[in-house]
C-alpha positions as CSV (number, residue, x, y, z in Angstrom):
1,X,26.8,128.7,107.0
2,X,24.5,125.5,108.3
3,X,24.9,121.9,107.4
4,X,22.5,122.4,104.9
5,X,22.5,124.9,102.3
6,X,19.7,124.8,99.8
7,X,21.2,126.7,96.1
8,X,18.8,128.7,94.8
9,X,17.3,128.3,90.8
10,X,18.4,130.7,87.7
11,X,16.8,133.7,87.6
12,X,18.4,135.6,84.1
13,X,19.4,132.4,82.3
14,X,18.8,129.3,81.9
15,X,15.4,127.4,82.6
16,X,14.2,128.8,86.2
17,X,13.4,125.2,87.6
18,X,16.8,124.1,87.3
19,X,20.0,124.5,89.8
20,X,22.1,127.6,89.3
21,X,25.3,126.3,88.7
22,X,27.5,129.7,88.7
23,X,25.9,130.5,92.0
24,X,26.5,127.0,93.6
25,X,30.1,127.3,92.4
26,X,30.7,130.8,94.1
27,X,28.9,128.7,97.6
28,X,31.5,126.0,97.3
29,X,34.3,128.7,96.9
30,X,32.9,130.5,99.7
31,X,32.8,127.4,102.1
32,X,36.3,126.7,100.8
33,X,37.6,130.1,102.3
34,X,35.8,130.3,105.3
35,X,37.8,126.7,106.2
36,X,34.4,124.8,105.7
37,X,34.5,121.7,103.4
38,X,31.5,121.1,101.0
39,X,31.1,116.9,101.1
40,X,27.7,116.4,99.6
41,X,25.5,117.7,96.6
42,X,21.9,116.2,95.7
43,X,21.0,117.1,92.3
44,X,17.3,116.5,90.7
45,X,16.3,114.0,88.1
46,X,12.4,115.2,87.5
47,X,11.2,117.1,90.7
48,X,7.8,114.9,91.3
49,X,5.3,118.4,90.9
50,X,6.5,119.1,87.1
51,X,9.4,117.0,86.6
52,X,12.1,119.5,86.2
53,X,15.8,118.2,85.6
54,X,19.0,120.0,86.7
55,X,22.1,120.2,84.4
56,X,23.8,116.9,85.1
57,X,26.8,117.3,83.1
58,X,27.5,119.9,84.3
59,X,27.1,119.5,88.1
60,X,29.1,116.4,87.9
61,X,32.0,118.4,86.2
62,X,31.7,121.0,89.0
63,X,31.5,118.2,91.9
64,X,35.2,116.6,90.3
65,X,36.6,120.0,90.4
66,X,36.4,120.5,93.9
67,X,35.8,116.8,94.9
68,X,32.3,116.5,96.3
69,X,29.9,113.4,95.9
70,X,27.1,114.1,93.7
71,X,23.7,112.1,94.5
72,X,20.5,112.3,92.2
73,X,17.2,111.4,92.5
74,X,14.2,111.8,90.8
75,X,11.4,110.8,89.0
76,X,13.1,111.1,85.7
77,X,15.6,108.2,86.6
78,X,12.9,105.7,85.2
79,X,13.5,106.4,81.5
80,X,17.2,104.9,82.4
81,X,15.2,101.2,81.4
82,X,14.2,102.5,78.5
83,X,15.8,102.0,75.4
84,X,16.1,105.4,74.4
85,X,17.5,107.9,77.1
86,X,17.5,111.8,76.6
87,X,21.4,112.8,77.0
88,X,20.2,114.7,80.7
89,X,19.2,111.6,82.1
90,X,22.0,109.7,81.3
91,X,23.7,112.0,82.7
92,X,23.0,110.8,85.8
93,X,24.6,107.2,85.5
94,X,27.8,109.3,85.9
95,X,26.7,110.3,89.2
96,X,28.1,108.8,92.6
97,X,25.2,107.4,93.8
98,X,21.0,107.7,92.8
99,X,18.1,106.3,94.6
100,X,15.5,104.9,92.5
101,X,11.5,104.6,93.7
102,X,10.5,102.1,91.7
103,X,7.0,101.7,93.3
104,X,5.5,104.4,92.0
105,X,7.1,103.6,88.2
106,X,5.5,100.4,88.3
107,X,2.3,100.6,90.4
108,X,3.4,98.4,93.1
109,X,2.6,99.5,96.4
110,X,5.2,98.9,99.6
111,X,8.1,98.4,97.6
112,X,11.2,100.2,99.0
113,X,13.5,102.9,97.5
114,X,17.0,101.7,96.4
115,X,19.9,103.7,96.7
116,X,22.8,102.6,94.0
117,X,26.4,104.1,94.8
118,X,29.5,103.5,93.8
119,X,32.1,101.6,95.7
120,X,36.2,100.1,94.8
121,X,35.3,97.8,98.3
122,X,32.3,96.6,99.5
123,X,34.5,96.6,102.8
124,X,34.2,100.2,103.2
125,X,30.2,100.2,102.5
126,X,30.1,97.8,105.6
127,X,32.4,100.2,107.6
128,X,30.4,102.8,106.6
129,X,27.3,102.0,107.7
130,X,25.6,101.4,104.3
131,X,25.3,97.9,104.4
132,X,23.7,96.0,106.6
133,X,24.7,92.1,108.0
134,X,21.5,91.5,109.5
135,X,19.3,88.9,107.8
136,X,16.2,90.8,109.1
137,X,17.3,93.8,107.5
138,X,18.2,92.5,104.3
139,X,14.2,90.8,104.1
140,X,13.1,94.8,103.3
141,X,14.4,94.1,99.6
142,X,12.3,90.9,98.9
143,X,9.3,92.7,97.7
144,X,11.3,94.7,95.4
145,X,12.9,91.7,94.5
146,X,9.8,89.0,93.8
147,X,8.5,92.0,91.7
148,X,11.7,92.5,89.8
149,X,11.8,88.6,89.3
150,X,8.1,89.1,88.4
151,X,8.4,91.5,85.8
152,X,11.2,91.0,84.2
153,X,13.4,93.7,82.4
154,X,10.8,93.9,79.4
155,X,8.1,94.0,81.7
156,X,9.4,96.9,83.3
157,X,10.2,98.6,80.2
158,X,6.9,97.7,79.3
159,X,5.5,99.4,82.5
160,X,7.2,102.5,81.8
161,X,6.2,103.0,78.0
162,X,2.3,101.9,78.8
163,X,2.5,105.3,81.3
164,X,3.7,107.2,78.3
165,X,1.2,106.2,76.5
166,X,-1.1,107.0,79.2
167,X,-0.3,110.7,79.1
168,X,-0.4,110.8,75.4
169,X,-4.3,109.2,75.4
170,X,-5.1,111.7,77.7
171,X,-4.0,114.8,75.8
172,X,-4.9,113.8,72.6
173,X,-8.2,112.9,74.3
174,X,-8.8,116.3,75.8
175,X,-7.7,118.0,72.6
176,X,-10.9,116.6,70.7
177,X,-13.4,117.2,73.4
178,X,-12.1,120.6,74.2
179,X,-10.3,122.0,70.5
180,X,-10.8,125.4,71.7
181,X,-8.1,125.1,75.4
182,X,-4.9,124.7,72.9
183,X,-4.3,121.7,75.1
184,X,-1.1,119.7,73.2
185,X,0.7,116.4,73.4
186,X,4.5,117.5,73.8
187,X,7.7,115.2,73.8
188,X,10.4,117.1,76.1
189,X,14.1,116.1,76.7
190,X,13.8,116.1,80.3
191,X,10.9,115.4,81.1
192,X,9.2,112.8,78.3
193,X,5.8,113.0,76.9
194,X,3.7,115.7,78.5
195,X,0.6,118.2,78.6
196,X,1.2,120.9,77.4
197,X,-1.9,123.6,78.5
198,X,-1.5,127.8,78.1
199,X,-4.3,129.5,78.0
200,X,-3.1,132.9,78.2
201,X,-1.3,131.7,74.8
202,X,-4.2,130.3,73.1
203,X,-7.3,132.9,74.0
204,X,-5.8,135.4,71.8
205,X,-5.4,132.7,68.8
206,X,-8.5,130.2,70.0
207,X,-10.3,132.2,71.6
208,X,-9.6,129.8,75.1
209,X,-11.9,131.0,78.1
210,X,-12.4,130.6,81.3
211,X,-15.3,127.9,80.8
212,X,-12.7,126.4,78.3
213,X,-10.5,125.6,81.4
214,X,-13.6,124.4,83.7
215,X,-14.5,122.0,81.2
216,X,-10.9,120.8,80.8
217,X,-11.0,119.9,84.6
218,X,-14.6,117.9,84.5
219,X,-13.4,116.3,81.1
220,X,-10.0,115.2,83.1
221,X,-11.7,113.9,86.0
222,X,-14.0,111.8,84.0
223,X,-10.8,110.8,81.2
224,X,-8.8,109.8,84.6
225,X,-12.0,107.7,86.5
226,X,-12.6,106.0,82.9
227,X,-8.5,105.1,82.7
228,X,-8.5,103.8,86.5
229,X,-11.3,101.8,85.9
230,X,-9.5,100.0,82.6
231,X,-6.1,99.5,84.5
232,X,-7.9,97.6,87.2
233,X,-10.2,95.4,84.7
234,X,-7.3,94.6,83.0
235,X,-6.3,91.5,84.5
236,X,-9.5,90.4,84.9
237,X,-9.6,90.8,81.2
238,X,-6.5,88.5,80.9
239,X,-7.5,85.8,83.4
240,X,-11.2,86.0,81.0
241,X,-9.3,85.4,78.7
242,X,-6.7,82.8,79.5
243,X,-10.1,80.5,80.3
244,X,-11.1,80.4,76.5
245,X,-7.7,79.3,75.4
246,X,-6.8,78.3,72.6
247,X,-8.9,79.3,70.8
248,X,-8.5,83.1,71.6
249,X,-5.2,84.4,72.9
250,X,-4.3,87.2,75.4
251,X,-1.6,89.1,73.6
252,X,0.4,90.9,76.3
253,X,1.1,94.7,74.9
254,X,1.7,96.7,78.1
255,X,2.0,100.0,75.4
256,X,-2.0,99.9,74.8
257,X,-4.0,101.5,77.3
258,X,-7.2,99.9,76.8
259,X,-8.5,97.4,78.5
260,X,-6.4,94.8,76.3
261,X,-5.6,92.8,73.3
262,X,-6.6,89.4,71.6
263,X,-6.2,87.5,68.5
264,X,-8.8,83.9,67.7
265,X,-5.1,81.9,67.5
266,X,-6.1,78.3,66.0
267,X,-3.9,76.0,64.4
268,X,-3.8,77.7,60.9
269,X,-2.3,79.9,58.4
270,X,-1.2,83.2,58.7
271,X,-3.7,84.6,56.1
272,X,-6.4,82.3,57.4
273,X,-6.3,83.7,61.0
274,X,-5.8,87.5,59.3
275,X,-9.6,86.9,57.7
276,X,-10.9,85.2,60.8
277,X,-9.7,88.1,62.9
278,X,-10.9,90.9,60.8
279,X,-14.2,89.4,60.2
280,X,-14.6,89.5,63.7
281,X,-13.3,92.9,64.3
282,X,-16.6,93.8,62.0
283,X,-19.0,92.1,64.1
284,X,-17.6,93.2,67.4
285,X,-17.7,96.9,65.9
286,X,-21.6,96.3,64.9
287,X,-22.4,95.6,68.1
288,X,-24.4,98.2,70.2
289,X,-21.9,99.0,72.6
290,X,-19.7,101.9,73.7
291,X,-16.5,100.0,73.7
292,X,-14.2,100.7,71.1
293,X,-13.0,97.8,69.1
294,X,-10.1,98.7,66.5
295,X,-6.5,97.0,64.7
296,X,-4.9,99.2,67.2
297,X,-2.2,101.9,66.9
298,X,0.6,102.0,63.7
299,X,3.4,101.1,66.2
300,X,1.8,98.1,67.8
301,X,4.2,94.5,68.0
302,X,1.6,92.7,67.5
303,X,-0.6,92.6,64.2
304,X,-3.8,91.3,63.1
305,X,-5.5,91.4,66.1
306,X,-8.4,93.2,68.0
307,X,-7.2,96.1,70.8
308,X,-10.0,96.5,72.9
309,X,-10.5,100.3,74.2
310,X,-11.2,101.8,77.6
311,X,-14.1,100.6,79.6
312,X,-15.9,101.7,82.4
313,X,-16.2,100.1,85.6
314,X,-19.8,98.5,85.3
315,X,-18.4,96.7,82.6
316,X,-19.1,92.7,83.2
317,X,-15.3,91.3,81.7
318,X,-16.8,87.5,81.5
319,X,-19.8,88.5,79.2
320,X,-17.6,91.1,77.3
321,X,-15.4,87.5,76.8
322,X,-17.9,85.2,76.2
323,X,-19.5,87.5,73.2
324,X,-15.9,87.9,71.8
325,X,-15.6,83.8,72.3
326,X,-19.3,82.9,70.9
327,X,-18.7,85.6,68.0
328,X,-15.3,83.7,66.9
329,X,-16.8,80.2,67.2
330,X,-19.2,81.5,65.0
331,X,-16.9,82.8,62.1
332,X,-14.8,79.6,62.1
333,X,-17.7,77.4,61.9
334,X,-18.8,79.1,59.0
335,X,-15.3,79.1,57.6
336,X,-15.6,75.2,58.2
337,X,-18.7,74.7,56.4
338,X,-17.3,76.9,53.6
339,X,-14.3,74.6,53.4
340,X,-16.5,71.2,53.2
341,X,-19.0,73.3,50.5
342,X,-15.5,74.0,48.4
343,X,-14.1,70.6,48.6
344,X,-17.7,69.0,47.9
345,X,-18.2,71.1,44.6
346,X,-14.3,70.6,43.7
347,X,-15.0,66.7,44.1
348,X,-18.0,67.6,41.9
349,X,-16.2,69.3,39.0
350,X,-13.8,66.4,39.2
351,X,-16.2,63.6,38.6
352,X,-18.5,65.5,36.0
353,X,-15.1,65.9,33.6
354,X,-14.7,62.5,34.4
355,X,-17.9,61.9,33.2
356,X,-18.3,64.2,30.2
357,X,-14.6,62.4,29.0
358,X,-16.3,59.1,29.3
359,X,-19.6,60.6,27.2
360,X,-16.9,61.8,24.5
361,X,-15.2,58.1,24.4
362,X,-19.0,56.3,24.3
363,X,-20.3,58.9,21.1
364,X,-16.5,58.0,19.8
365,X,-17.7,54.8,19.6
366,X,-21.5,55.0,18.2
367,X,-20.6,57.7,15.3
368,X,-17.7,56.0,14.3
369,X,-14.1,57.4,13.0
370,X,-16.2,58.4,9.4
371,X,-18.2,61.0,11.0
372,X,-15.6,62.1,13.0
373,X,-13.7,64.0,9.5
374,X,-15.0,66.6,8.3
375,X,-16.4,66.0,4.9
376,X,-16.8,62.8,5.2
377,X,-19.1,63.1,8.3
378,X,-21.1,66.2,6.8
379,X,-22.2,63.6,4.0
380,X,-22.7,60.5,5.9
381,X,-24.8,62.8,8.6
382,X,-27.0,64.3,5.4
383,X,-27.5,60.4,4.6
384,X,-28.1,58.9,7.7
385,X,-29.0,61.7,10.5
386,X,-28.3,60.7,14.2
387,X,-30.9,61.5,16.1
388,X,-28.7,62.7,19.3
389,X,-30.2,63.8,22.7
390,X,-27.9,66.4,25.1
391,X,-27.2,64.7,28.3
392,X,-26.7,67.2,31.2
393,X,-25.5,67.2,34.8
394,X,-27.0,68.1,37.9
395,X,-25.0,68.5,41.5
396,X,-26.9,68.2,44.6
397,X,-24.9,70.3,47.3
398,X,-27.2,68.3,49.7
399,X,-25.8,64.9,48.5
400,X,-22.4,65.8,47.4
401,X,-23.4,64.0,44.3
402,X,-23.7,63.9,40.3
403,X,-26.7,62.9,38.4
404,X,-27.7,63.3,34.7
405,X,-30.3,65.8,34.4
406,X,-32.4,63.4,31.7
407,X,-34.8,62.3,33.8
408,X,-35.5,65.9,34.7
409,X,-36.1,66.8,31.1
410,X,-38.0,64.3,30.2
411,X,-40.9,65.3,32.9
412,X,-40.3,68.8,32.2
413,X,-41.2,67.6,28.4
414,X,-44.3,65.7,29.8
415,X,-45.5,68.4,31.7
416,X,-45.5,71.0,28.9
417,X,-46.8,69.0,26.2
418,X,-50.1,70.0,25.7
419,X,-53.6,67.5,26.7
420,X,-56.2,66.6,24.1
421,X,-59.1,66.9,25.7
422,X,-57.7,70.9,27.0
423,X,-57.2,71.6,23.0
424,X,-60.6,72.6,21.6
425,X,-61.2,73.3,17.7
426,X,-64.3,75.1,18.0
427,X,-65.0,77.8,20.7
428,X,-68.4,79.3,21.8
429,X,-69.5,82.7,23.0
430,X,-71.9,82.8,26.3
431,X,-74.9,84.5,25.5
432,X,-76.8,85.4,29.0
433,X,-79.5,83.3,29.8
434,X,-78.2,80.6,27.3
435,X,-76.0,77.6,27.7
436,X,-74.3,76.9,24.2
437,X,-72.2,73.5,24.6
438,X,-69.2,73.6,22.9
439,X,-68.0,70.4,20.7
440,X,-64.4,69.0,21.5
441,X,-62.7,66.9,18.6
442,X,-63.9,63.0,20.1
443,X,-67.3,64.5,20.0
444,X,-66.9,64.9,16.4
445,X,-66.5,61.2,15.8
């Protein structure tokens, strides 16, 4: 038998992608009696093609039976930041060592791998060769490590739930354009959120063909060139941003994967800013433009604010800004003006009770008390009518003030009452080729 011994996958049970654990246990027993001693097994945790994850558990259970050391790598190891881990990746922190990549999980290029193992004495990880005393050596971590510092350990989960959301855009994206290809959005145990696609299923049910599957690929190719174009706008987007602050706010949600999310984030009430930002969620989706403007998804940590969709990459991210900017400005000046209109008219409405109180004291006091009962002022009215005129109020929104409207009525009366020289008593037919004058009443005198 070699060094190296590659086991082979199942081939009657069990998922064919994954490690067949009765046949490496008749290996090991083999080794055993042919005097060879098995030191070493490397397990998979998401093979990069498709993401395929061996039984953990169960190797681990195996490598303690006959006292190997069990190393796992894979892509799958990611999900271990999460939150929520599927049981067959956390099988793997009881593994004796892992190595993680976490450049690729985070999009940061030249960052090392890091290989975790366990150890009683850091002595015998310098004896062994696995640690290193050289300062030179030490300096390949510092890019993992600025980034790590960088990031944070929400940022990173952050990182690894905006890829997930990623793949689940893209699906559900491809499922609309194409309905008849079957294509579905699928949440595995091993292997997370994934795309599912069979068309030898689905062209019996669907009806899926072979142009069905050519247009997947051009509708894919154009899906992923729109996505890479939004992830690198997207910190242009926030730096845009950042400059009209403020008065509109980046939010920071990693999960969207558009080109990213803002809120117009004055100093002022929750419901206030809730009105501001939906009224200019309306104008922004009035606008002629391909850009998808929305409230976001259901599960979003942030509400009230406006998630900005994928763009392409001729997309100008200052104007894009600056119309977001100029179209808030807009709405809260209005709001302002609004605000002064209300507390003009409610000053208004203040000082014409005021008034109308001080009307009701001043006819108190020209009627009398006597008129004032009942009977008493039915008789003395029948006796001795008051000849009262109805005083009104007029508010100039211009002014901000109150005025009696009595001048207004009395050249209102002026202008109707009718002239005495336009008031004839006598009127006269025109009889062609006659002029009959007709005789007004100071002619008559």
């Amino acid at each position: 038998m070699p060094v190296l011994c590659t086991v082979p996958c199942n081939t009657l049970f069990g998922s064919q992608h994954q490690m067949d654990v009765a046949l490496l246990e008749k290996l090991i027993k083999e080794d055993i009696n042919a005097g060879k001693l098995p030191l070493l097994l490397i397990a998979n945790a998401g093979t990069p093609g498709a993401g395929h994850t061996d039984k953990l558990g169960r190797l681990k259970e195996l490598c303690d039976q006959y006292n190997l050391w069990l190393h796992v790598e894979g892509v799958n190891l990611a999900t271990l930041a999460l939150g929520q881990v599927t049981s067959s990746i956390m099988a793997a922190t009881r593994s004796d060592s892992m190595t993680l990549t976490p450049g690729p999980w985070l999009g940061l290029p030249a960052v090392t791998a890091v290989t975790l193992y366990r150890h009683e004495d850091p002595a015998l990880s310098l004896a062994a060769g696995l640690t290193s005393s050289h300062p030179v050596e030490k300096l390949r971590a510092l890019p993992l490590w600025l980034s790590l510092q960088y990031l944070g350990h929400n940022g990173i989960v952050q990182k690894i739930k905006h890829a997930t959301t990623l793949v689940r855009t893209l699906g559900e994206e491809l499922a609309e354009l194409v309905p008849t290809s079957g294509i579905d959005v699928v949440e595995l145990e091993d292997e997370g959120t994934c795309i599912r696609f069979s068309p030898l299923l689905t062209a019996a049910v669907l009806g899926t063909r072979e142009e069905d599957v050519e247009s997947i690929v051009a509708k894919m190719t154009e899906l992923i060139f729109v996505m890479s174009s939004t992830m690198s706008l997207r910190e242009d987007f926030r730096e845009e941003t950042h400059k009209r602050s403020p008065s509109l706010r980046y939010i920071n949600e990693l999960a969207w994967p558009g080109l990213g999310v803002v809120r117009m984030d004055e100093d002022r009430k929750k419901q206030e800013q809730e009105k501001i930002n939906t009224e200019l969620l309306k104008k922004l989706q009035d606008l002629d433009t391909d850009i998808l403007f929305s409230t976001g998804p259901e599960f979003a940590t942030e509400q009230g604010c406006i998630f900005v969709g994928m763009v392409a990459d001729d997309v100008d991210v200052s104007d894009l800004v600056d119309t977001i900017a100029a179209l808030g400005r807009d709405i809260e000046e209005s709001g302002k003006l609004l605000q002064n209109m209300t507390e003009v008219v409610r000053k208004g409405i203040l000082e014409a009770e005021l008034q109308l109180q001080k009307a009701n004291e001043e006819k108190l006091m020209e009627e009398g008390m006597l008129r004032q009962l009942p009977v008493v002022g039915s008789v003395l009215n029948w006796f001795s009518p008051i000849q009262s005129s109805i005083k009104g109020r007029t508010f100039s929104l211009a002014a901000g003030s109150l005025d009696s409207t009595e001048a207004t009525y009395s050249t209102k009366a002026q202008a109707d009452r009718p002239s005495l020289q336009d008031t004839p008593i006598s009127s006269s037919k025109k009889l062609p080729g006659k002029i009959v004058p007709a005789f007004h009443s100071q002619s008559l005198w």
